[in-house]
BALOBA-1460 file (C-alpha; in Angstrom, 3 decimals):
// residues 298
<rec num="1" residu="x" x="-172.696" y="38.704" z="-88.382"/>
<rec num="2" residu="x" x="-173.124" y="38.011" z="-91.819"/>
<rec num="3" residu="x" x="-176.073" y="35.441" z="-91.319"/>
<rec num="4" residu="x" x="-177.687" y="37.605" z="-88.813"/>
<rec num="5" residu="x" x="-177.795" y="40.505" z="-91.375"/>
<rec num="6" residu="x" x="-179.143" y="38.242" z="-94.004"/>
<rec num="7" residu="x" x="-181.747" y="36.920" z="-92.114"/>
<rec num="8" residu="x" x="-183.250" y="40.582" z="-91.356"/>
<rec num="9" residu="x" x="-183.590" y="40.704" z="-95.155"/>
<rec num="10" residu="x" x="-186.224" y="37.476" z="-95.376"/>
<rec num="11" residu="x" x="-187.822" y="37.036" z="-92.016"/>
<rec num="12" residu="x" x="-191.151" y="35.786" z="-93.765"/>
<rec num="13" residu="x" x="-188.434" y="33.080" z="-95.686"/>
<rec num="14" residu="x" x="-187.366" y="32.120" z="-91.643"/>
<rec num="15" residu="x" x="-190.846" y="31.640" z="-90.631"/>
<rec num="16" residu="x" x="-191.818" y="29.560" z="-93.845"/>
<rec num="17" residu="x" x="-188.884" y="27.221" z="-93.457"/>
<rec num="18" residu="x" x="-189.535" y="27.033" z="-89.880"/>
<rec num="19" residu="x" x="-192.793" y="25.325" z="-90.484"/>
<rec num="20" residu="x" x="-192.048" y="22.016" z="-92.535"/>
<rec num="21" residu="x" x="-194.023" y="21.316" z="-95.842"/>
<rec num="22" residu="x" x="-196.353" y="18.566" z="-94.483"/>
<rec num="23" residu="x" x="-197.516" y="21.035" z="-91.846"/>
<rec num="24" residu="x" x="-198.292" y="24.309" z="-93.645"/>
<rec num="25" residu="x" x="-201.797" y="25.085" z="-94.644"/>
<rec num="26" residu="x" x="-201.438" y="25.909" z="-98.246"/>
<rec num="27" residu="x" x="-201.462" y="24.116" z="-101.383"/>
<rec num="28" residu="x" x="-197.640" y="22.954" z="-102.146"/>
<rec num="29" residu="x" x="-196.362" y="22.412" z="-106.004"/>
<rec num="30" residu="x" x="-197.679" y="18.976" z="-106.311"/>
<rec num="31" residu="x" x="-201.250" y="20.066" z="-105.947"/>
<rec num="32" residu="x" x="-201.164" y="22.034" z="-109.802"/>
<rec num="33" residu="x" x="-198.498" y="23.873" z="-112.196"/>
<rec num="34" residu="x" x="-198.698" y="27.440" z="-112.041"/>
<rec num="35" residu="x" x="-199.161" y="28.267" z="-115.319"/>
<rec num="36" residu="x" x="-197.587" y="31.440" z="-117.427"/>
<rec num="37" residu="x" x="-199.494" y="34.824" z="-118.204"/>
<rec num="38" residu="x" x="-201.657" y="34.860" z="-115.025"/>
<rec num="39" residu="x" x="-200.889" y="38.410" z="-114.550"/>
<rec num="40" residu="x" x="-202.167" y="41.258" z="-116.295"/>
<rec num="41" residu="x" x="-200.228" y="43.971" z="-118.224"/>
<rec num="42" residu="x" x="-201.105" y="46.339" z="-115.133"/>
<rec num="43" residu="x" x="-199.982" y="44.495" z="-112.371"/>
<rec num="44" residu="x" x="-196.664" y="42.880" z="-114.515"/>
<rec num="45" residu="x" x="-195.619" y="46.565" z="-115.014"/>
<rec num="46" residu="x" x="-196.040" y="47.335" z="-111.057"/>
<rec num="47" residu="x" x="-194.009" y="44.296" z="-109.983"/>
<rec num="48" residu="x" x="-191.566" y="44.595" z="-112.344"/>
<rec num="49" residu="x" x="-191.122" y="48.690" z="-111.189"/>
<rec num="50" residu="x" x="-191.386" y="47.173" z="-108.128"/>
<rec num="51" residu="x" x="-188.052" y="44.692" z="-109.132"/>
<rec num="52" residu="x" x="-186.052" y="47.652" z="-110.317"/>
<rec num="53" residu="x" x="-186.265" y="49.338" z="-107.300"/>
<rec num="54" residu="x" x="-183.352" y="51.304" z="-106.518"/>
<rec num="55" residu="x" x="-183.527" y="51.629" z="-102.811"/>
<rec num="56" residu="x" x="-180.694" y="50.156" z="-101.158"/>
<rec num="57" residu="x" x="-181.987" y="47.852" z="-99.233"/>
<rec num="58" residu="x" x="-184.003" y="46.373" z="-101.417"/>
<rec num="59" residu="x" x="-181.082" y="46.658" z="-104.056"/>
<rec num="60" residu="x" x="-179.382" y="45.025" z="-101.158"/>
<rec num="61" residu="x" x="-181.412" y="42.101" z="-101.189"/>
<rec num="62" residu="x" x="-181.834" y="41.537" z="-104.729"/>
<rec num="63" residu="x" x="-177.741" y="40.940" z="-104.524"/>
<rec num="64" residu="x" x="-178.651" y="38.378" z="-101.485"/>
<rec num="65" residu="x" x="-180.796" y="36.804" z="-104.261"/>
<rec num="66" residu="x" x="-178.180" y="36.954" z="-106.951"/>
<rec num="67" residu="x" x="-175.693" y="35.101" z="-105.155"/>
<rec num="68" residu="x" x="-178.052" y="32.167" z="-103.209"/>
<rec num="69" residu="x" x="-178.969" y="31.634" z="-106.850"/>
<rec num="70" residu="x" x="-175.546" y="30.895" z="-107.695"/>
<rec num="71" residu="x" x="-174.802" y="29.133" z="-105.133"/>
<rec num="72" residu="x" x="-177.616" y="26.900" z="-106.206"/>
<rec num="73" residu="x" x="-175.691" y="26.360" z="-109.868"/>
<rec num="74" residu="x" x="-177.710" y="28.916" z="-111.690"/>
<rec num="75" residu="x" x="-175.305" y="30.412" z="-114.417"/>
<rec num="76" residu="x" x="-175.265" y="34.168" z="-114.325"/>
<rec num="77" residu="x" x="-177.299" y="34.373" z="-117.590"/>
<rec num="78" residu="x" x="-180.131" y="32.493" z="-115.529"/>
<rec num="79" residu="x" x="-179.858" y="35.054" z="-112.436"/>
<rec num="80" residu="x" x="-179.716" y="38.070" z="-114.611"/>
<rec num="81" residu="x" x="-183.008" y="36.572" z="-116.366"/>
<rec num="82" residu="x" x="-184.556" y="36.192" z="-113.307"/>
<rec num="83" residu="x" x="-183.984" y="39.558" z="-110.993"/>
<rec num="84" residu="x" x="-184.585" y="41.282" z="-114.520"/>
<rec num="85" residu="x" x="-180.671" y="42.455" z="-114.569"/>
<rec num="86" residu="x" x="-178.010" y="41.795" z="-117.046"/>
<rec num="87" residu="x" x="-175.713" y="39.206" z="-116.601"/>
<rec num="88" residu="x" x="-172.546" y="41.528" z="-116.528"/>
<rec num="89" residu="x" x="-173.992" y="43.042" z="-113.140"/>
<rec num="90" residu="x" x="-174.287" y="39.748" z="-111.478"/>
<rec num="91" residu="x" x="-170.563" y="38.889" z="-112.378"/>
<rec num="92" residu="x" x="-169.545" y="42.382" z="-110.502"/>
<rec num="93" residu="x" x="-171.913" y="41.480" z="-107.305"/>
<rec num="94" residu="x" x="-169.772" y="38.137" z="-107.215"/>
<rec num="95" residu="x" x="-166.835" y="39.737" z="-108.104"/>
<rec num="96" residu="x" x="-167.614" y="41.915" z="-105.147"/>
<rec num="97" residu="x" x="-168.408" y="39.314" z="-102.394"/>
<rec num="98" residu="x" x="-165.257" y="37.462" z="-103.394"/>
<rec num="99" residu="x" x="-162.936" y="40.474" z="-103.004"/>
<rec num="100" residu="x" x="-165.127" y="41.783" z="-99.990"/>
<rec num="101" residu="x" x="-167.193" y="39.579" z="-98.612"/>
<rec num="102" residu="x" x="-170.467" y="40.947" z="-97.364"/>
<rec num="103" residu="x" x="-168.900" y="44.284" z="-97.101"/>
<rec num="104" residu="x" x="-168.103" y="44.423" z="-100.883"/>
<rec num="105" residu="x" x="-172.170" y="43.332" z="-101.409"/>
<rec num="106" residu="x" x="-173.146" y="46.017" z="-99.092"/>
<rec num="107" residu="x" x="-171.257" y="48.579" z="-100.567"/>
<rec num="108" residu="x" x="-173.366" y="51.162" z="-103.199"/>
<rec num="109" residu="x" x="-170.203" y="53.412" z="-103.897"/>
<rec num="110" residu="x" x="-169.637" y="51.425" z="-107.453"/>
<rec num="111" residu="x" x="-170.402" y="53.222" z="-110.569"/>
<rec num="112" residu="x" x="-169.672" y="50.294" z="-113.073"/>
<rec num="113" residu="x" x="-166.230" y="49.499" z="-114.788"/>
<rec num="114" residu="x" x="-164.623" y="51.779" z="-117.108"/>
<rec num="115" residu="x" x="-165.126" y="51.556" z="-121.035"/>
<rec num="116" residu="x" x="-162.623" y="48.709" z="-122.123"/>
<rec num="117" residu="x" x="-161.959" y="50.645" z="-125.672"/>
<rec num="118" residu="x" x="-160.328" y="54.412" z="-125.351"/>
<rec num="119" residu="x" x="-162.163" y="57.463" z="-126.557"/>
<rec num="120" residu="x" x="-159.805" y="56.767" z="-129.920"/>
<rec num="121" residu="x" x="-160.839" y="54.011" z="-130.481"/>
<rec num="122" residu="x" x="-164.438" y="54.228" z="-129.628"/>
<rec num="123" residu="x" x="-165.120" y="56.747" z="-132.282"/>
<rec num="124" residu="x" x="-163.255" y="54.570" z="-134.871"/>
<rec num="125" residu="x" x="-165.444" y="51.952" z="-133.790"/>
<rec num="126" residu="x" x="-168.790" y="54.468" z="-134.146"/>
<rec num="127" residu="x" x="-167.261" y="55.058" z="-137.953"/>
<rec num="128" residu="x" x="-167.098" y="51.483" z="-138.784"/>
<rec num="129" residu="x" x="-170.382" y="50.826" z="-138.188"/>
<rec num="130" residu="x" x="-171.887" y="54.040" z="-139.801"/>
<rec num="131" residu="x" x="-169.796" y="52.935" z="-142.759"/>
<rec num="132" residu="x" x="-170.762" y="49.317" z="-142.651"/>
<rec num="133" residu="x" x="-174.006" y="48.884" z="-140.779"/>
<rec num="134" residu="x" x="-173.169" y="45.757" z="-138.999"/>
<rec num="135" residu="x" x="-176.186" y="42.831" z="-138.799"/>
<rec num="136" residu="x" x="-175.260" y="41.231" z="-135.578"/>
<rec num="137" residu="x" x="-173.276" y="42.090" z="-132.028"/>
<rec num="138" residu="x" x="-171.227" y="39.065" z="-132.847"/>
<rec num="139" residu="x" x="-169.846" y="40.646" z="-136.272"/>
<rec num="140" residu="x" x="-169.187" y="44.010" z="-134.208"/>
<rec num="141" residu="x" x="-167.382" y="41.954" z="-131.198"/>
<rec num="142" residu="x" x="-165.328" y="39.938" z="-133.857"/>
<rec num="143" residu="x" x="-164.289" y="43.374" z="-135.272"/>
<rec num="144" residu="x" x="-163.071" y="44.650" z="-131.791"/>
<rec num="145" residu="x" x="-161.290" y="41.823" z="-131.085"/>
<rec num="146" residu="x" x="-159.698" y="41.807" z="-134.822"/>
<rec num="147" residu="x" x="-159.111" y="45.710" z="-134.456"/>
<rec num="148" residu="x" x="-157.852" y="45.919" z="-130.726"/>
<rec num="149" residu="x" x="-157.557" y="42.200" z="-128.937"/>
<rec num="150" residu="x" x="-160.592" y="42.946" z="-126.946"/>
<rec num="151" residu="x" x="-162.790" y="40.091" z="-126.123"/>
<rec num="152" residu="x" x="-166.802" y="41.357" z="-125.046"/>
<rec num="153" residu="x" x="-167.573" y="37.963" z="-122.984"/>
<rec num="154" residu="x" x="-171.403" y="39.074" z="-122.942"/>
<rec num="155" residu="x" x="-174.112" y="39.997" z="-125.465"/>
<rec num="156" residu="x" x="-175.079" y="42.509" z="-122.965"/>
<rec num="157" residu="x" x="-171.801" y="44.234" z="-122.314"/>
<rec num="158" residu="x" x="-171.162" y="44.689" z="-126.101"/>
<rec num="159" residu="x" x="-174.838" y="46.231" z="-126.617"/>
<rec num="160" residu="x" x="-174.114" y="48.618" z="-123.282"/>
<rec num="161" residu="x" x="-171.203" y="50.090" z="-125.416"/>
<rec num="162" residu="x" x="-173.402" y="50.568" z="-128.381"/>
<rec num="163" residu="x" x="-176.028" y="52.259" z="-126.467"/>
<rec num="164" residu="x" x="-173.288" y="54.556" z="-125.035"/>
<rec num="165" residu="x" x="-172.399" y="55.393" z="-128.816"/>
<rec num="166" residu="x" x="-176.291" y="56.377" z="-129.910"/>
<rec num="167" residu="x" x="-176.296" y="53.171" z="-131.903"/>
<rec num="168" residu="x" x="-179.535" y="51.042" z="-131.899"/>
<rec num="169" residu="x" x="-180.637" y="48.231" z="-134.133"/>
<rec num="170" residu="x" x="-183.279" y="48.569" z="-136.243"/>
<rec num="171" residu="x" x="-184.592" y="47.987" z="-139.666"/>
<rec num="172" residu="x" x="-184.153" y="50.100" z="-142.779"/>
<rec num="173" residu="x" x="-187.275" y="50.927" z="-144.590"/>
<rec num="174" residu="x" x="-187.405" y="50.372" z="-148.434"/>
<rec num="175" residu="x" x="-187.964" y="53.506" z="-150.633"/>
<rec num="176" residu="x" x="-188.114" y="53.805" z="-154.283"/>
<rec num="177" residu="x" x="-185.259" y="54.612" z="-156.648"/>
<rec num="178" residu="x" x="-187.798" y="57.136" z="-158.910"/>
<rec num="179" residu="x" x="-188.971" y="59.356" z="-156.066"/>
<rec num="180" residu="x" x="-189.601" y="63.034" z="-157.422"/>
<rec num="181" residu="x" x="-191.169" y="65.416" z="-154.461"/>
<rec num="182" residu="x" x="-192.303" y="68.029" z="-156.748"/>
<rec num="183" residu="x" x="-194.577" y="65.552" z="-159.158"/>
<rec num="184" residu="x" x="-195.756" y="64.211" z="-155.771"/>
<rec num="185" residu="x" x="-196.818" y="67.378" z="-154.549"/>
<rec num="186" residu="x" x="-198.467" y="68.447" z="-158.057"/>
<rec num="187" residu="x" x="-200.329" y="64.884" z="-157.566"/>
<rec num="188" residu="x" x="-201.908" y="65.160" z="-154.452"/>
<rec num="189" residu="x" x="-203.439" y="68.767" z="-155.618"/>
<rec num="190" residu="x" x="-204.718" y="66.705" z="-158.478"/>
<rec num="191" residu="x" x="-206.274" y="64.213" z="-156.442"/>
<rec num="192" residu="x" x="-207.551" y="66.741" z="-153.903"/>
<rec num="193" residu="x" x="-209.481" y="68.687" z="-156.634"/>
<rec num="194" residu="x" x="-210.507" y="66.614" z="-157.720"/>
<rec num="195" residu="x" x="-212.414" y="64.320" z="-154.572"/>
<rec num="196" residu="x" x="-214.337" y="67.899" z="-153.800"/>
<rec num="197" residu="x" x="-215.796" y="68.077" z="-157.219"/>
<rec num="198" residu="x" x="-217.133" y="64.849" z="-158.154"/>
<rec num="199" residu="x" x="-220.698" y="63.833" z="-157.264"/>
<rec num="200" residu="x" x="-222.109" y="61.034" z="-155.796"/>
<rec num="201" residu="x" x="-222.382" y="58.973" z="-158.772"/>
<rec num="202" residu="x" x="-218.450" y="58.788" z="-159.275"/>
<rec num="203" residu="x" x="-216.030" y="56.666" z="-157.525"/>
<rec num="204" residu="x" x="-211.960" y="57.559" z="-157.221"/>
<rec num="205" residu="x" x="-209.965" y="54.335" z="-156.982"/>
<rec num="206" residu="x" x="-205.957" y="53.582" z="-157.197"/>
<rec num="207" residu="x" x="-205.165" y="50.653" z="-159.109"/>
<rec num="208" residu="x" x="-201.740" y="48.417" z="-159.527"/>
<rec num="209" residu="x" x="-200.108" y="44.994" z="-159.666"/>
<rec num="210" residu="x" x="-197.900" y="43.639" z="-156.693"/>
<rec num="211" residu="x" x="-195.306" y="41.060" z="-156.750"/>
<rec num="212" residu="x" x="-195.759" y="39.468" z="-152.908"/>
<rec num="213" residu="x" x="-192.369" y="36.833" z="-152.636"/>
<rec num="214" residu="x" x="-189.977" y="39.380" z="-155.141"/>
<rec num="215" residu="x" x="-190.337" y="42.743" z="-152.903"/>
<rec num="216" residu="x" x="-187.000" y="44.007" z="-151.136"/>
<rec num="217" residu="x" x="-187.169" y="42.596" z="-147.249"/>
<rec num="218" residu="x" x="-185.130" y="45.113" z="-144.932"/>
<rec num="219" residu="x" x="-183.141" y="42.986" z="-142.815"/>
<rec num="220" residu="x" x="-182.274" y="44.729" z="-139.068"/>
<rec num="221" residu="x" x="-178.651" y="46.130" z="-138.551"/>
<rec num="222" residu="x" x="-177.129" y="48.395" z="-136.140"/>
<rec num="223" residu="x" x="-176.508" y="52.180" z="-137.248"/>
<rec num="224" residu="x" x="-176.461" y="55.337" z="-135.644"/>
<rec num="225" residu="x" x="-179.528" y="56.723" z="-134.149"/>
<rec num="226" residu="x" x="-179.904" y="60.057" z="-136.366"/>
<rec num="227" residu="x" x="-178.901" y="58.721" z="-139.728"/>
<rec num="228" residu="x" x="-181.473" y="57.661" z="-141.609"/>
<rec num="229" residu="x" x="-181.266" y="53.923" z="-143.001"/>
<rec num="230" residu="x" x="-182.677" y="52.320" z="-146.688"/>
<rec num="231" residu="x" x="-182.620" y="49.714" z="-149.561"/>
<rec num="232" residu="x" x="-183.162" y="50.422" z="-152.822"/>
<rec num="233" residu="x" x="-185.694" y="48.220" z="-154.438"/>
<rec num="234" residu="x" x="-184.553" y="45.807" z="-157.189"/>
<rec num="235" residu="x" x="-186.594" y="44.796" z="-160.179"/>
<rec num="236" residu="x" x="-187.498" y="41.270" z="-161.827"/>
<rec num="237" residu="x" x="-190.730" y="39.144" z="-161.719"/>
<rec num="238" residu="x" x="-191.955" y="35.816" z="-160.250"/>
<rec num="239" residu="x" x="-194.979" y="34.082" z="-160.821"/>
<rec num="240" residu="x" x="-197.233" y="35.283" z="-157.799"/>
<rec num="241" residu="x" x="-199.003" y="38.656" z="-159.431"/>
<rec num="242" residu="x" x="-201.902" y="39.828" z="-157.755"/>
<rec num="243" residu="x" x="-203.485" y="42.710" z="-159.948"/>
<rec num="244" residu="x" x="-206.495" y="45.043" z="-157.536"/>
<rec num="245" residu="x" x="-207.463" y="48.560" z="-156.923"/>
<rec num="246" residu="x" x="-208.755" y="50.502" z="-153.993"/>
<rec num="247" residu="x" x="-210.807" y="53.167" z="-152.894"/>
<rec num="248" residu="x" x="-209.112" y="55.027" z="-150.192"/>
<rec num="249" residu="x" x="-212.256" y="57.040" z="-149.176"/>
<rec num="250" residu="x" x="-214.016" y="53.681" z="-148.794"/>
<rec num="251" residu="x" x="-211.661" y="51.234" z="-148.167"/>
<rec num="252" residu="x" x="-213.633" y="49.104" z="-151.191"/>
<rec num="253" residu="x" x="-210.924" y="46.637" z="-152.813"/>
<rec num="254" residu="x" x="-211.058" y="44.450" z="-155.258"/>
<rec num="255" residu="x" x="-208.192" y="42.183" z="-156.453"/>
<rec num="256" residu="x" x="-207.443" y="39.363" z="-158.543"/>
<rec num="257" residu="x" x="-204.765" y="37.052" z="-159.180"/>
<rec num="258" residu="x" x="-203.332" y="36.580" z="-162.732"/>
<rec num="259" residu="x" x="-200.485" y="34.029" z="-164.552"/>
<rec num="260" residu="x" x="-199.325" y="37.055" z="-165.803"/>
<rec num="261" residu="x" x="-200.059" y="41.049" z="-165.535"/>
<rec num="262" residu="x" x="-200.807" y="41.984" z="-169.086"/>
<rec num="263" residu="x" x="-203.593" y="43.989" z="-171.003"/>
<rec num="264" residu="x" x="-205.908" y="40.985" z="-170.259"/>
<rec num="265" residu="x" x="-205.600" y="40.921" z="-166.563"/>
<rec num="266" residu="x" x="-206.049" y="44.865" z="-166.655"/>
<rec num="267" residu="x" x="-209.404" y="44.698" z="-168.557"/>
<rec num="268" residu="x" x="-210.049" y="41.974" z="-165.830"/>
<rec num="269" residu="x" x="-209.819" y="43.786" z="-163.138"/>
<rec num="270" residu="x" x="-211.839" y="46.883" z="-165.417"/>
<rec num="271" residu="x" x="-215.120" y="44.570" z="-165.240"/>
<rec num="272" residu="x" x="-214.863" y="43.377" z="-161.942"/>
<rec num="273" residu="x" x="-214.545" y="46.956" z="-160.631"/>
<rec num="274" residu="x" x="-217.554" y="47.993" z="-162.695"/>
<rec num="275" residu="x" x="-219.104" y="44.973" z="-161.010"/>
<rec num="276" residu="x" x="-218.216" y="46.554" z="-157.617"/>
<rec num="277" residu="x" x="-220.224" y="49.814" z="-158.825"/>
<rec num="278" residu="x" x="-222.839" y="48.802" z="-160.461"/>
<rec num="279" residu="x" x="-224.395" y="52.241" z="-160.034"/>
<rec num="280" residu="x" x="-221.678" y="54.566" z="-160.734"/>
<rec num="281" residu="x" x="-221.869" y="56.959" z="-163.728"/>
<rec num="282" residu="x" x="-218.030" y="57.787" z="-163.486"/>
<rec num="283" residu="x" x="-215.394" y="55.805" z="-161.870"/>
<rec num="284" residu="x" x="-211.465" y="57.274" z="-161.872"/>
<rec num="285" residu="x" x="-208.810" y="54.707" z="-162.079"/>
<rec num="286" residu="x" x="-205.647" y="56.097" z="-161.401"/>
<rec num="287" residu="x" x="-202.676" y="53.219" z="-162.677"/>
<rec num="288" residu="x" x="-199.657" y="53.451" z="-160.146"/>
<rec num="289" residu="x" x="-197.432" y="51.962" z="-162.232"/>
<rec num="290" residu="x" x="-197.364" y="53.454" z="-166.150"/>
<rec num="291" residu="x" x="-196.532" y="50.310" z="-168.039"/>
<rec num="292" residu="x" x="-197.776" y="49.244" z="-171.495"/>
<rec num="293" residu="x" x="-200.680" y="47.268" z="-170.027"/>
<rec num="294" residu="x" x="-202.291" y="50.513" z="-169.126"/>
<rec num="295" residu="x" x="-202.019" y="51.913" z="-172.061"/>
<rec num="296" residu="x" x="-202.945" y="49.049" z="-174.491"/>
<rec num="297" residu="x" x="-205.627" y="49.359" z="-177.086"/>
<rec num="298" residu="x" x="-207.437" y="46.595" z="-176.253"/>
């Protein structure tokens, strides 16, 4: 019975096997490797819709699959990369044939195991990592199993919970320590006033100096969906200083590289911006940054 009814699911796999490898007409795997990427993003998206499909025989046969694949010595990480699944589900399709043969694999009524942590102490788990903002599922699994004896087996039943707490990884973006929204806003009517009054013989450019390898590098961590993540940034030098300005109408730059970010590098990058415009009247070079070197006498 059990044969029969797997059979109905691959009759063209019947037919194929029925007609030995010497004999069949088309090329077999020693004739050339099929190589990755050969479909495009189009038809990928189709056959993977086409994978997920939730109809129940096809979800029927994708369990067939599963456990043939097992069989075979695939480990359920393998399986679950290969039908597109997580590895948890095929441990519950096995789970199921061994308690129920093909009954158990034929049976849609299961909605999934219950949450393994109580509502209690889900939401102390949700305040830890608010409070903490946890790098890695393996620091949050150590902390459940610290906190409550509970052992996550899989990557992918550990992130499941998170998801099921609004908590997704991401990174934090850096923002500065000296923000002030109202100097901002008095800025940018500055600026605007002043790009629809000059003529064609001016030029508007920002200029500053960037540190490239001593910038703050957000670093991902999980944290609740609607609370906003950040780093301050930290201060200090290192010996990469690139000094430029830009032209944001334009998108003209012009940059150099200095020892050190002094008077000397500003004047510098003065001349090679007049060089840039060698028929501008006017040019306005706003400094980012206020330090002494923009306001040296030299």
């Amino acid at each position: 019975m059990v044969a029969r009814q797997l059979n109905e699911l691959y009759p063209d796999s019947l037919r194929i096997r029925g007609r030995p490898l010497a004999k069949r007409r088309g090329p077999d795997s020693t004739v050339g490797m099929i190589r990755a990427g050969f479909l495009d993003p189009e038809s990928r998206r189709d056959l993977i819709e086409l994978a997920r499909d939730g109809s129940a025989a096809h979800r029927l046969a994708r369990r067939a699959n599963a456990l043939v694949l097992l069989d075979r010595g695939m480990s359920c990480s393998d399986v679950a990369k290969v039908l597109l699944l997580d590895d948890d589900t095929i441990r519950t399709w096995y789970r199921l044939y061994q308690e129920d043969g093909f009954e158990g694999l034929a049976s849609f009524g299961y909605d999934g195991s219950a949450c393994r942590l109580s509502d209690e102490q889900q939401g102390q788990l949700k305040a830890w990592i608010t409070e903490t903002l946890p790098r890695t599922t393996c620091a949050i699994g150590a902390w459940i199993e610290k906190e409550y004896g509970i052992v996550y087996e899989s990557r992918s039943g550990l992130v499941a919970l998170l998801h099921r707490l609004d908590m997704e990884h991401r990174k934090p973006k850096a923002v500065s320590s000296k923000l002030d929204p109202d100097k901002q806003a008095a800025f940018i009517k500055k600026y605007e006033t002043l790009l629809n009054s000059i003529g064609d013989d001016e030029a508007v450019l920002f200029g500053d100096a960037v540190h490239p390898t001593h910038a703050v590098r957000p670093v991902g961590c999980w944290g609740p969906k609607d609370v906003q993540i950040a780093v301050p940034q930290s201060s200090g030098r290192q010996r990469l200083n690139i000094h430029g300005a830009i032209d944001l109408e334009t998108g003209k730059t012009r940059m150099i590289e200095a020892a050190t970010v002094n008077a000397i590098s500003m004047i510098m990058l003065l001349r090679s911006i007049e060089v840039m415009y060698p028929g501008k009247r006017l040019i306005h070079l706003f400094v980012v940054r206020q330090a002494k070197l923009a306001r040296s006498s030299r």
